[in-house]
CHARMM internal coordinates of N, CA and C (Angstrom, degrees):
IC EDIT
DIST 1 N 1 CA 1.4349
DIST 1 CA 1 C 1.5243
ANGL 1 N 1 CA 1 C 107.47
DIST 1 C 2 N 0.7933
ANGL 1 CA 1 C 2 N 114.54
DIHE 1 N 1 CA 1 C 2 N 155.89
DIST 2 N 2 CA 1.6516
ANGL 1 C 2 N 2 CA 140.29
DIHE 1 CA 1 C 2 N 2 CA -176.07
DIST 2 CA 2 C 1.5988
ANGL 2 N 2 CA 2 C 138.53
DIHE 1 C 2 N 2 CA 2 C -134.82
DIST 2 C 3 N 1.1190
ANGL 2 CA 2 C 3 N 126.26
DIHE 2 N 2 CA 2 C 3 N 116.23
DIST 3 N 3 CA 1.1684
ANGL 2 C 3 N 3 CA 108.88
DIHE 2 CA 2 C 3 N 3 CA -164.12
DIST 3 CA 3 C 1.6544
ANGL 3 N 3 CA 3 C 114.88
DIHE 2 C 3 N 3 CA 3 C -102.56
DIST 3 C 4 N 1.1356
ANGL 3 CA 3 C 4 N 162.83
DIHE 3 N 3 CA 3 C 4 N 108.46
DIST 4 N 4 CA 1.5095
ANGL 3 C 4 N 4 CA 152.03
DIHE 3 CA 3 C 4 N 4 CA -175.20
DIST 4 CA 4 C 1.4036
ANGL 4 N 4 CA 4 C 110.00
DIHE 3 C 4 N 4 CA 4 C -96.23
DIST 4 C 5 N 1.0686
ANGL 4 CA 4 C 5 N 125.30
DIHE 4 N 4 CA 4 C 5 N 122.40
DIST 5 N 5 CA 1.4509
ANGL 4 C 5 N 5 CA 125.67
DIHE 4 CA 4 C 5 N 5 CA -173.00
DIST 5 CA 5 C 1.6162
ANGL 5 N 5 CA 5 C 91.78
DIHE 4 C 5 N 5 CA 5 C -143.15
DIST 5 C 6 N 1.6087
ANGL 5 CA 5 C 6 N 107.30
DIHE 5 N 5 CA 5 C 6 N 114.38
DIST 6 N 6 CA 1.1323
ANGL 5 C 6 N 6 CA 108.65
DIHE 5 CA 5 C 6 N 6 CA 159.91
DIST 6 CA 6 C 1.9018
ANGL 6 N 6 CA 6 C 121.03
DIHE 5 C 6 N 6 CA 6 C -116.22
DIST 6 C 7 N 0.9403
ANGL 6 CA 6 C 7 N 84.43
DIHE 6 N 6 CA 6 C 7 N 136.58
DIST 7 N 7 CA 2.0767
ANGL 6 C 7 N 7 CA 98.10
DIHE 6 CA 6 C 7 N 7 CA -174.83
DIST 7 CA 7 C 0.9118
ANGL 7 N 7 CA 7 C 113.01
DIHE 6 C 7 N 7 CA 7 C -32.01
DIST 7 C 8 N 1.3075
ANGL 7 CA 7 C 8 N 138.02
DIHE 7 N 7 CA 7 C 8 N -172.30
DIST 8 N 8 CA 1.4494
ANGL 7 C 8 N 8 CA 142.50
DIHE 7 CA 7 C 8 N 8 CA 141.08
DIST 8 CA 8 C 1.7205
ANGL 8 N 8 CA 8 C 103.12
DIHE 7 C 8 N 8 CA 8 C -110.30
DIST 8 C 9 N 1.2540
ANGL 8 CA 8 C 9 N 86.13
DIHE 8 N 8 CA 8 C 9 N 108.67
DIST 9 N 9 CA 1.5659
ANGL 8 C 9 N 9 CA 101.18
DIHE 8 CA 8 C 9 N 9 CA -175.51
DIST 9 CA 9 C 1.2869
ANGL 9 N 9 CA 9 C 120.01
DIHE 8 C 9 N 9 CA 9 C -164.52
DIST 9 C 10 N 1.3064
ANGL 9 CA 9 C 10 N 138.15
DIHE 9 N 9 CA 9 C 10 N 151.33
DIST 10 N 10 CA 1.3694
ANGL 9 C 10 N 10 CA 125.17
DIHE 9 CA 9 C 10 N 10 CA 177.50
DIST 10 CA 10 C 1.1749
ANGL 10 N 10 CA 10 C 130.14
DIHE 9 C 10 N 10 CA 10 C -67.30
DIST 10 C 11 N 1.3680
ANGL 10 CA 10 C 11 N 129.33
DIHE 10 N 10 CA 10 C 11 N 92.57
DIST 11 N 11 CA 1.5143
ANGL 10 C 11 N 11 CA 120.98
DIHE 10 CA 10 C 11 N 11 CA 171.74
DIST 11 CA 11 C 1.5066
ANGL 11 N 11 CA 11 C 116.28
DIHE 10 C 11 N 11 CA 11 C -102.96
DIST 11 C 12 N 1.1154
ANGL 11 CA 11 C 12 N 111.63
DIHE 11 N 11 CA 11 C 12 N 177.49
DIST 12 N 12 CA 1.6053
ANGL 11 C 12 N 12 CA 132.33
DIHE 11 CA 11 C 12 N 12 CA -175.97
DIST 12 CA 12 C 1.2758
ANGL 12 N 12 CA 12 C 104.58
DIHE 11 C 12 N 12 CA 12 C -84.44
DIST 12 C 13 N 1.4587
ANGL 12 CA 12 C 13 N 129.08
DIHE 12 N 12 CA 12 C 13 N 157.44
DIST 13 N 13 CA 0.9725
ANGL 12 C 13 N 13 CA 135.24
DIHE 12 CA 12 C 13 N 13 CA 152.57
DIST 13 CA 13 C 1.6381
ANGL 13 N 13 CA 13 C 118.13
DIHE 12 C 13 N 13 CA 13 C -43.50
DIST 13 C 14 N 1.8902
ANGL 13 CA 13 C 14 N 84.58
DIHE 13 N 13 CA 13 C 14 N -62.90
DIST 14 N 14 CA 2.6558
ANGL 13 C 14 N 14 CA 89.82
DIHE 13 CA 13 C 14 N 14 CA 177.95
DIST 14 CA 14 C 1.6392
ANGL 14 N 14 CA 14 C 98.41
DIHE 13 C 14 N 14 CA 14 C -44.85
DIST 14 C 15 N 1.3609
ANGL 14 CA 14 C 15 N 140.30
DIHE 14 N 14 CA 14 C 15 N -31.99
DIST 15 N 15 CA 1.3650
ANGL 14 C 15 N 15 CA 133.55
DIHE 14 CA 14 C 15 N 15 CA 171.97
DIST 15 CA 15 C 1.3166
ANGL 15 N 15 CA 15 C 123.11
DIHE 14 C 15 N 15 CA 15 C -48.65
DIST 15 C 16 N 1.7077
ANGL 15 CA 15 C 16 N 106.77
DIHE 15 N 15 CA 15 C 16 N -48.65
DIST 16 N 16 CA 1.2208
ANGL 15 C 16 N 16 CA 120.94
DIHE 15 CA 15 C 16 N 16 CA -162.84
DIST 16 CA 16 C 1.9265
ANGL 16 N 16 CA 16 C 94.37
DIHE 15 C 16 N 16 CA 16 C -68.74
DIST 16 C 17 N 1.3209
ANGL 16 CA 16 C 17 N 99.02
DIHE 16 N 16 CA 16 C 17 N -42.33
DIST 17 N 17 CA 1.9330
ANGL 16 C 17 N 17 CA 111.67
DIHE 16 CA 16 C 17 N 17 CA -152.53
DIST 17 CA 17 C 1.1904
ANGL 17 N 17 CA 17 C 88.15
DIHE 16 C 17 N 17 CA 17 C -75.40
DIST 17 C 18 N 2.0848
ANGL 17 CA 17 C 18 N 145.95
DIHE 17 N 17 CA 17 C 18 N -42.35
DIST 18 N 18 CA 1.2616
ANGL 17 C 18 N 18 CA 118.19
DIHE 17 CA 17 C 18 N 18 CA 166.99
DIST 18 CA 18 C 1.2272
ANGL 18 N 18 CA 18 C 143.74
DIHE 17 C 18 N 18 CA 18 C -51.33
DIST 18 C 19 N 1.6280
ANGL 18 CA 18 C 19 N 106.00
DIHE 18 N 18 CA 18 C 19 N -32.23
DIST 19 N 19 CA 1.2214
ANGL 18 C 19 N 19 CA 117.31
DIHE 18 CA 18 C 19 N 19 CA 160.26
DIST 19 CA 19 C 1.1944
ANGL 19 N 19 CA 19 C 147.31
DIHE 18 C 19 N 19 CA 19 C -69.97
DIST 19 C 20 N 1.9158
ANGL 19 CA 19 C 20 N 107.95
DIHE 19 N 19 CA 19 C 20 N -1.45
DIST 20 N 20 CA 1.2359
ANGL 19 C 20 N 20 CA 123.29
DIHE 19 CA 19 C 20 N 20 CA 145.69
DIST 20 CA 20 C 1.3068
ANGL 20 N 20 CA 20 C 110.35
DIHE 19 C 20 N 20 CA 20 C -89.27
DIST 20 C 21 N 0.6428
ANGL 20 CA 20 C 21 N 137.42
DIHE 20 N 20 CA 20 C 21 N -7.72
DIST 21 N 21 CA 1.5693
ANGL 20 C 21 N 21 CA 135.20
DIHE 20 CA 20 C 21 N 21 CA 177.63
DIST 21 CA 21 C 1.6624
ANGL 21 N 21 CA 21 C 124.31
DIHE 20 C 21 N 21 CA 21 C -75.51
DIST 21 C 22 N 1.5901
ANGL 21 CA 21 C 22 N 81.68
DIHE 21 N 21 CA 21 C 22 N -43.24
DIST 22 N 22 CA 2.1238
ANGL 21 C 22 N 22 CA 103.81
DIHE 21 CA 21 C 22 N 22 CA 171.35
DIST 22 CA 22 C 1.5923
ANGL 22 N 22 CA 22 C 101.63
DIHE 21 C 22 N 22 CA 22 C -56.48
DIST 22 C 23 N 1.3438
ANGL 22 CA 22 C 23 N 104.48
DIHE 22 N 22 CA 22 C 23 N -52.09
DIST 23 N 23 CA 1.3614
ANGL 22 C 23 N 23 CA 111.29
DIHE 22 CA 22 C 23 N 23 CA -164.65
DIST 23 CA 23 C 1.5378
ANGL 23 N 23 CA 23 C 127.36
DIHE 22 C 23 N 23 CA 23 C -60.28
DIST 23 C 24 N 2.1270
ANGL 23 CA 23 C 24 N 97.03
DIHE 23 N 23 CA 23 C 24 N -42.40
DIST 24 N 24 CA 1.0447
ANGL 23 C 24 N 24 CA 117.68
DIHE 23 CA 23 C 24 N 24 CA 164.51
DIST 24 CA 24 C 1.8085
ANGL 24 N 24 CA 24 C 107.56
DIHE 23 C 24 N 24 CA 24 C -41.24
DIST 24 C 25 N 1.5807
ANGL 24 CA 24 C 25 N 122.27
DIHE 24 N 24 CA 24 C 25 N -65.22
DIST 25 N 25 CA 0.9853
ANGL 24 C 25 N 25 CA 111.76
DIHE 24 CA 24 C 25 N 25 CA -114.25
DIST 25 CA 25 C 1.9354
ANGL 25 N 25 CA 25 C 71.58
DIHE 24 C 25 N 25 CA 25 C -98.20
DIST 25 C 26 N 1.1622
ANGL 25 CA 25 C 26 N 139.21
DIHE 25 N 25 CA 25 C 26 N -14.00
DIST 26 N 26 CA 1.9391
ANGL 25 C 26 N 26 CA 144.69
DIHE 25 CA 25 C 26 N 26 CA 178.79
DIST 26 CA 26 C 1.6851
ANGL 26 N 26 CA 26 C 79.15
DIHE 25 C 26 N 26 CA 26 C -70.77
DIST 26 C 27 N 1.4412
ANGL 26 CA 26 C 27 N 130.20
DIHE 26 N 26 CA 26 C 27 N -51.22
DIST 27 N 27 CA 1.5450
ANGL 26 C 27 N 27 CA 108.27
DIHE 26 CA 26 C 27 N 27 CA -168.43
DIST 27 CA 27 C 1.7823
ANGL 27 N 27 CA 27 C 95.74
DIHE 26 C 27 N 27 CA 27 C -68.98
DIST 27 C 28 N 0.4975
ANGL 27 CA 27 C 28 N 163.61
DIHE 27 N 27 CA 27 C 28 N -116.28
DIST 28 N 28 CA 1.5043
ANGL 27 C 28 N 28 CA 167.04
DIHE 27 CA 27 C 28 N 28 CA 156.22
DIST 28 CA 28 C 1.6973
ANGL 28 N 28 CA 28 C 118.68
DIHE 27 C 28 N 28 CA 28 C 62.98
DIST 28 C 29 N 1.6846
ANGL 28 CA 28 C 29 N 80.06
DIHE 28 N 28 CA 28 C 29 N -61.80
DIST 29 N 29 CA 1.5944
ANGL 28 C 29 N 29 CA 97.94
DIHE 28 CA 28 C 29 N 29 CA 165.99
DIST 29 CA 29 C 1.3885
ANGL 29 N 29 CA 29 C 138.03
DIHE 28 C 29 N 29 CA 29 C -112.89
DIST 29 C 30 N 1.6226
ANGL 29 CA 29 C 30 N 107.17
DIHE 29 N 29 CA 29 C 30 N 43.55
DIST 30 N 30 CA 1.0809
ANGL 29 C 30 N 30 CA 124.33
DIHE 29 CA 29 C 30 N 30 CA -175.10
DIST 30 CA 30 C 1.2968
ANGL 30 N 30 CA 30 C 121.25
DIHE 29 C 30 N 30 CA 30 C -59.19
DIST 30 C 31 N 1.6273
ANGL 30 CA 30 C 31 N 112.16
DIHE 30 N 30 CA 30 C 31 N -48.90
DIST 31 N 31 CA 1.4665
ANGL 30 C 31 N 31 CA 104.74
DIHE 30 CA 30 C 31 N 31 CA 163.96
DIST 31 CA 31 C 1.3446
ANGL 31 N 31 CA 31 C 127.30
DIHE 30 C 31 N 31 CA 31 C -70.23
DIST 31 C 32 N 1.1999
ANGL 31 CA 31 C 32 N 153.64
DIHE 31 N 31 CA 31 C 32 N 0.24
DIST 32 N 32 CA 1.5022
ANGL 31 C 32 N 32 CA 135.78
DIHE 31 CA 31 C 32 N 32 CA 89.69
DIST 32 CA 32 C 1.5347
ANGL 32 N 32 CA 32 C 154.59
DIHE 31 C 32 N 32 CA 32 C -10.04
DIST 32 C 33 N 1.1380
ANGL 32 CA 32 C 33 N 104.08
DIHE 32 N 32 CA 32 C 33 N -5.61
DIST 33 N 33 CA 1.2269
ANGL 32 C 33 N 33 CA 128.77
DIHE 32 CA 32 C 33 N 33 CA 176.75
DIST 33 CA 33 C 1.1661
ANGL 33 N 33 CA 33 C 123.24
DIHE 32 C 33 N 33 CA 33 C -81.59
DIST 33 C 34 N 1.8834
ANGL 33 CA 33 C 34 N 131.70
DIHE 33 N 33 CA 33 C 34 N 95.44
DIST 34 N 34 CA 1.5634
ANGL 33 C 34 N 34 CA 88.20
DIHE 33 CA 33 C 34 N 34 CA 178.41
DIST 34 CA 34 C 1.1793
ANGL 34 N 34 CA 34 C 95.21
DIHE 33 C 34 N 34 CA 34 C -109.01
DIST 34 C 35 N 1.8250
ANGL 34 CA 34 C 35 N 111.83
DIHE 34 N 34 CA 34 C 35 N -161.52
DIST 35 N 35 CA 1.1865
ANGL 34 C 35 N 35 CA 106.35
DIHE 34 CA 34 C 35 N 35 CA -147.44
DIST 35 CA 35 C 2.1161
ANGL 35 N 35 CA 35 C 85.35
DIHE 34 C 35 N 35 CA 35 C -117.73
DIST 35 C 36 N 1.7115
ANGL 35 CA 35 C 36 N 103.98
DIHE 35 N 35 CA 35 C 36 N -175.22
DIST 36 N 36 CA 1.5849
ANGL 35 C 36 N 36 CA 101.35
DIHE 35 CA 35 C 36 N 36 CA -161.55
DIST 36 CA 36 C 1.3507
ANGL 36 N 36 CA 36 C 85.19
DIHE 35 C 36 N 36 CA 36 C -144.76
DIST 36 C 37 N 1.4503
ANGL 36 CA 36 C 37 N 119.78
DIHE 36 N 36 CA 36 C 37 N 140.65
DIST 37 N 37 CA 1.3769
ANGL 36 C 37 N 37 CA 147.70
DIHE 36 CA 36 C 37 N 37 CA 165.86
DIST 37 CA 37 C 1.6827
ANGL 37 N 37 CA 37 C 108.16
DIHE 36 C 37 N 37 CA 37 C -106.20
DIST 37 C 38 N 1.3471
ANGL 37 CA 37 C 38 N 90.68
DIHE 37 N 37 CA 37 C 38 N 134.22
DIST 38 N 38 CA 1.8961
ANGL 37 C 38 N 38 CA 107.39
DIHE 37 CA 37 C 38 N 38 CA 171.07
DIST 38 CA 38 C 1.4585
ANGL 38 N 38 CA 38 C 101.64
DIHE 37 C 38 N 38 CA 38 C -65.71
DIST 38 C 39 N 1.6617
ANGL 38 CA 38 C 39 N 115.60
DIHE 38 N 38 CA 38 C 39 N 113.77
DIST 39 N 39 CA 1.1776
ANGL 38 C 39 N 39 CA 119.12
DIHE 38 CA 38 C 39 N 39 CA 146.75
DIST 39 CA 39 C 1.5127
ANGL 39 N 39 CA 39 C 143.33
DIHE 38 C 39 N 39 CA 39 C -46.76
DIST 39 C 40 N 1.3867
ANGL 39 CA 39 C 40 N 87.73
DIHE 39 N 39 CA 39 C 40 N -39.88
DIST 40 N 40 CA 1.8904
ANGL 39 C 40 N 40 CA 119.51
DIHE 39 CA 39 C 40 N 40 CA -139.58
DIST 40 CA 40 C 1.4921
ANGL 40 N 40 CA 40 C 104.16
DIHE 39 C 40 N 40 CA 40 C -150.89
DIST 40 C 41 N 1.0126
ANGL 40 CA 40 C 41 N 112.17
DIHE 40 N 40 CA 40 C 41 N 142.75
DIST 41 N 41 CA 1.5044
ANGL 40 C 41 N 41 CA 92.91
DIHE 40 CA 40 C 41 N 41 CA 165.83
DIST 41 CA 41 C 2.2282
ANGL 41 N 41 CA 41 C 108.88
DIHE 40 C 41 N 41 CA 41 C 175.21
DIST 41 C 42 N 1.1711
ANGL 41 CA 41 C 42 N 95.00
DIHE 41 N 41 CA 41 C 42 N 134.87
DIST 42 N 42 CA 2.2491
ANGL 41 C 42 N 42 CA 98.81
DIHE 41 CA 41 C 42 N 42 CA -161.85
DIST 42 CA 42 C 1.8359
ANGL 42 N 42 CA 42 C 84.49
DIHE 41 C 42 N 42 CA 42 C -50.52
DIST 42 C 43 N 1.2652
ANGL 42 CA 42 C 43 N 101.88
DIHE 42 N 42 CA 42 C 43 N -150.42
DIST 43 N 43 CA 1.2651
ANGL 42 C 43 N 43 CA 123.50
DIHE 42 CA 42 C 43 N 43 CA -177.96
DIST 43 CA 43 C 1.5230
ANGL 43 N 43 CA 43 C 101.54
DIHE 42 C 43 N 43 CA 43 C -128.69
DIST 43 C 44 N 1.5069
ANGL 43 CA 43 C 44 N 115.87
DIHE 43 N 43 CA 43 C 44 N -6.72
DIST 44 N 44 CA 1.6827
ANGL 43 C 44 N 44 CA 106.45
DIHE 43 CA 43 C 44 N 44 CA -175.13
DIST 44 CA 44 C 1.7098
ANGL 44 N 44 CA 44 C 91.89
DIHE 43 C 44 N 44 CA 44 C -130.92
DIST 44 C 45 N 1.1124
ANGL 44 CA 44 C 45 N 122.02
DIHE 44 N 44 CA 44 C 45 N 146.34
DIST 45 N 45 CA 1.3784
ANGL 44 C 45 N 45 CA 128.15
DIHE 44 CA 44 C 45 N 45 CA -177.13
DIST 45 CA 45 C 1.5585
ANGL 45 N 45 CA 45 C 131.28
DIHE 44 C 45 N 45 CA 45 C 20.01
DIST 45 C 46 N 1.4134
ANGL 45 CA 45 C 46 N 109.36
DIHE 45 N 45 CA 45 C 46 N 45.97
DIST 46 N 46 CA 1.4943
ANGL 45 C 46 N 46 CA 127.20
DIHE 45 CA 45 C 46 N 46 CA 174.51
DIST 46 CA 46 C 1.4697
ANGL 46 N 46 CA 46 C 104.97
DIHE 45 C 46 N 46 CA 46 C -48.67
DIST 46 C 47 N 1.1901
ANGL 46 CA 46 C 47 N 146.16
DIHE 46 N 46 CA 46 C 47 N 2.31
DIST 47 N 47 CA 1.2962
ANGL 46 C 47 N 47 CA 127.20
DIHE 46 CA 46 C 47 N 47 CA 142.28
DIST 47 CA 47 C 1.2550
ANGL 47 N 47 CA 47 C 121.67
DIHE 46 C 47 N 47 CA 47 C -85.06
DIST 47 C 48 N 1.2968
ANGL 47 CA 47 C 48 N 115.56
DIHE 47 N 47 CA 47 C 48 N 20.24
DIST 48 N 48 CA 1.7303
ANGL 47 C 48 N 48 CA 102.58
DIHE 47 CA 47 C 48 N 48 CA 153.63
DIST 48 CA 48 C 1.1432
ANGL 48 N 48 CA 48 C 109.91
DIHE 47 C 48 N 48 CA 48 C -123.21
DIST 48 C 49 N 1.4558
ANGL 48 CA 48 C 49 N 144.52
DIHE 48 N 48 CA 48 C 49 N 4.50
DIST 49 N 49 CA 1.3324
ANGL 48 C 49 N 49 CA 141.57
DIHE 48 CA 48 C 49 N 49 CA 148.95
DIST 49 CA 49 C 1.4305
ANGL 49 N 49 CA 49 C 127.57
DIHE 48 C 49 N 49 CA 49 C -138.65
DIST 49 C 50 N 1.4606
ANGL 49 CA 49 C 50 N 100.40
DIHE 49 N 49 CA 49 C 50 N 23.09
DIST 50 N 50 CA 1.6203
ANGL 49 C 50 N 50 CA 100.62
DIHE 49 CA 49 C 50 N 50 CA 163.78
DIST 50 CA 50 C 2.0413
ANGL 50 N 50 CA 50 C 116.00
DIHE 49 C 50 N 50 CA 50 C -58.73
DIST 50 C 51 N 1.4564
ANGL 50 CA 50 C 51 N 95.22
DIHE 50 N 50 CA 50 C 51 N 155.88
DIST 51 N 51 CA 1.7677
ANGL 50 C 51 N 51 CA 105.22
DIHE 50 CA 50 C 51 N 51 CA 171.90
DIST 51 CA 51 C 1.2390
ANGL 51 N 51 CA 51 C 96.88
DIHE 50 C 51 N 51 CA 51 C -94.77
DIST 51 C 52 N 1.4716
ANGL 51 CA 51 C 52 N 101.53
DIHE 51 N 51 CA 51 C 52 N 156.80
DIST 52 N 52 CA 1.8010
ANGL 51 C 52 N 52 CA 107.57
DIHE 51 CA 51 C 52 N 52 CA 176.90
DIST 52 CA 52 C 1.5713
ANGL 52 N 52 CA 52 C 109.36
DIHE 51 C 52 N 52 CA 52 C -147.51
DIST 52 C 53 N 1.2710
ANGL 52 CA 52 C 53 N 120.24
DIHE 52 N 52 CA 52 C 53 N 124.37
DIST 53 N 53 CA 1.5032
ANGL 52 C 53 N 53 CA 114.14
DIHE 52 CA 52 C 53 N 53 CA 166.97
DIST 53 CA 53 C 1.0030
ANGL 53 N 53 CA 53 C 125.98
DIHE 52 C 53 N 53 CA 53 C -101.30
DIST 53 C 54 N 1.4983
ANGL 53 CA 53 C 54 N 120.00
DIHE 53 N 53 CA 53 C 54 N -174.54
DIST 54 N 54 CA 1.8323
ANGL 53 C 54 N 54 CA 93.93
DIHE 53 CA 53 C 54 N 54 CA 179.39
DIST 54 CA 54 C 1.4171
ANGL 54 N 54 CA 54 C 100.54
DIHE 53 C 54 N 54 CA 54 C -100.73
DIST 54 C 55 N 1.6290
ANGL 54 CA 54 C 55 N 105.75
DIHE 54 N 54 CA 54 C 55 N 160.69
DIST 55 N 55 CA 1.3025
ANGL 54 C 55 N 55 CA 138.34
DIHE 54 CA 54 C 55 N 55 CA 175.44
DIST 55 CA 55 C 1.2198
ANGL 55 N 55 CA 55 C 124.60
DIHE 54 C 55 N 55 CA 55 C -74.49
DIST 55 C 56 N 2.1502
ANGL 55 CA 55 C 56 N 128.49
DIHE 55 N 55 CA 55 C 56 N 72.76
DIST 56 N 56 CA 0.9893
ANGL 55 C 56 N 56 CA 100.76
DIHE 55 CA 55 C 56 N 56 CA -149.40
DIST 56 CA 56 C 2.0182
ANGL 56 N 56 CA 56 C 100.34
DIHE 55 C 56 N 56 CA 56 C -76.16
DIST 56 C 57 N 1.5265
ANGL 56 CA 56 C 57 N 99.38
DIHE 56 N 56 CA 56 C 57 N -16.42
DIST 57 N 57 CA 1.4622
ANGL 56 C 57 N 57 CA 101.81
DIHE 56 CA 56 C 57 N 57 CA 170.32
DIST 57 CA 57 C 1.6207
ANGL 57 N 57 CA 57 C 140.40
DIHE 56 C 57 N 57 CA 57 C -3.57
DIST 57 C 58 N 1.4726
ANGL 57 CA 57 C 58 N 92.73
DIHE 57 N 57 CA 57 C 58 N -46.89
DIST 58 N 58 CA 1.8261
ANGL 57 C 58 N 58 CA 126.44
DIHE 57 CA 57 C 58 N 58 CA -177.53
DIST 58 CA 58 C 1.5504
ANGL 58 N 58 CA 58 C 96.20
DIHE 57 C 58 N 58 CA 58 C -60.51
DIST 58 C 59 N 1.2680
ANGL 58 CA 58 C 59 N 111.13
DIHE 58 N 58 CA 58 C 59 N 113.87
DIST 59 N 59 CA 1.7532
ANGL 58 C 59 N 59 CA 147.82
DIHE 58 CA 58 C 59 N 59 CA 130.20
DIST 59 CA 59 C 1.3212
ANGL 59 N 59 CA 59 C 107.22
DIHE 58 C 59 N 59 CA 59 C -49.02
DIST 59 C 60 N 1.3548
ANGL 59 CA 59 C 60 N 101.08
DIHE 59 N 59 CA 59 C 60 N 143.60
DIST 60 N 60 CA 1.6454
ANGL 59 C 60 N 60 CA 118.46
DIHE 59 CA 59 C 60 N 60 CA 165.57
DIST 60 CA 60 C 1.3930
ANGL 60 N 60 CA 60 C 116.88
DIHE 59 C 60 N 60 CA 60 C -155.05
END
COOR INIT
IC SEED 1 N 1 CA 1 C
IC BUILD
């Protein structure tokens, strides 16, 4: 899963077209992908400094 959250803010179009491009190229290599479990993580906004290892868990 993936999350895309873009701001409300002024960007460019070349902004918009890299960010299809990222996306393009994670769909591409999806089966390469593995996946990451929270190690670690504060009690207040652990998505900006949680630890993560990988998930050898992940099926495909």
């Amino acid at each position: 899963m993936l999350r895309l959250a873009i701001p409300r803010r002024v960007y460019t179009q070349s902004h918009m077209d890299y960010v299809i491009e990222a996306i393009a190229q994670v769909w591409q290599n999806r089966e390469s992908i593995r996946g990451l479990k929270i190690v670690s993580e504060p009690p207040y906004l652990r998505h900006f400094s949680a630890q993560f290892d990988w998930d050898e868990g992940v099926s495909r």
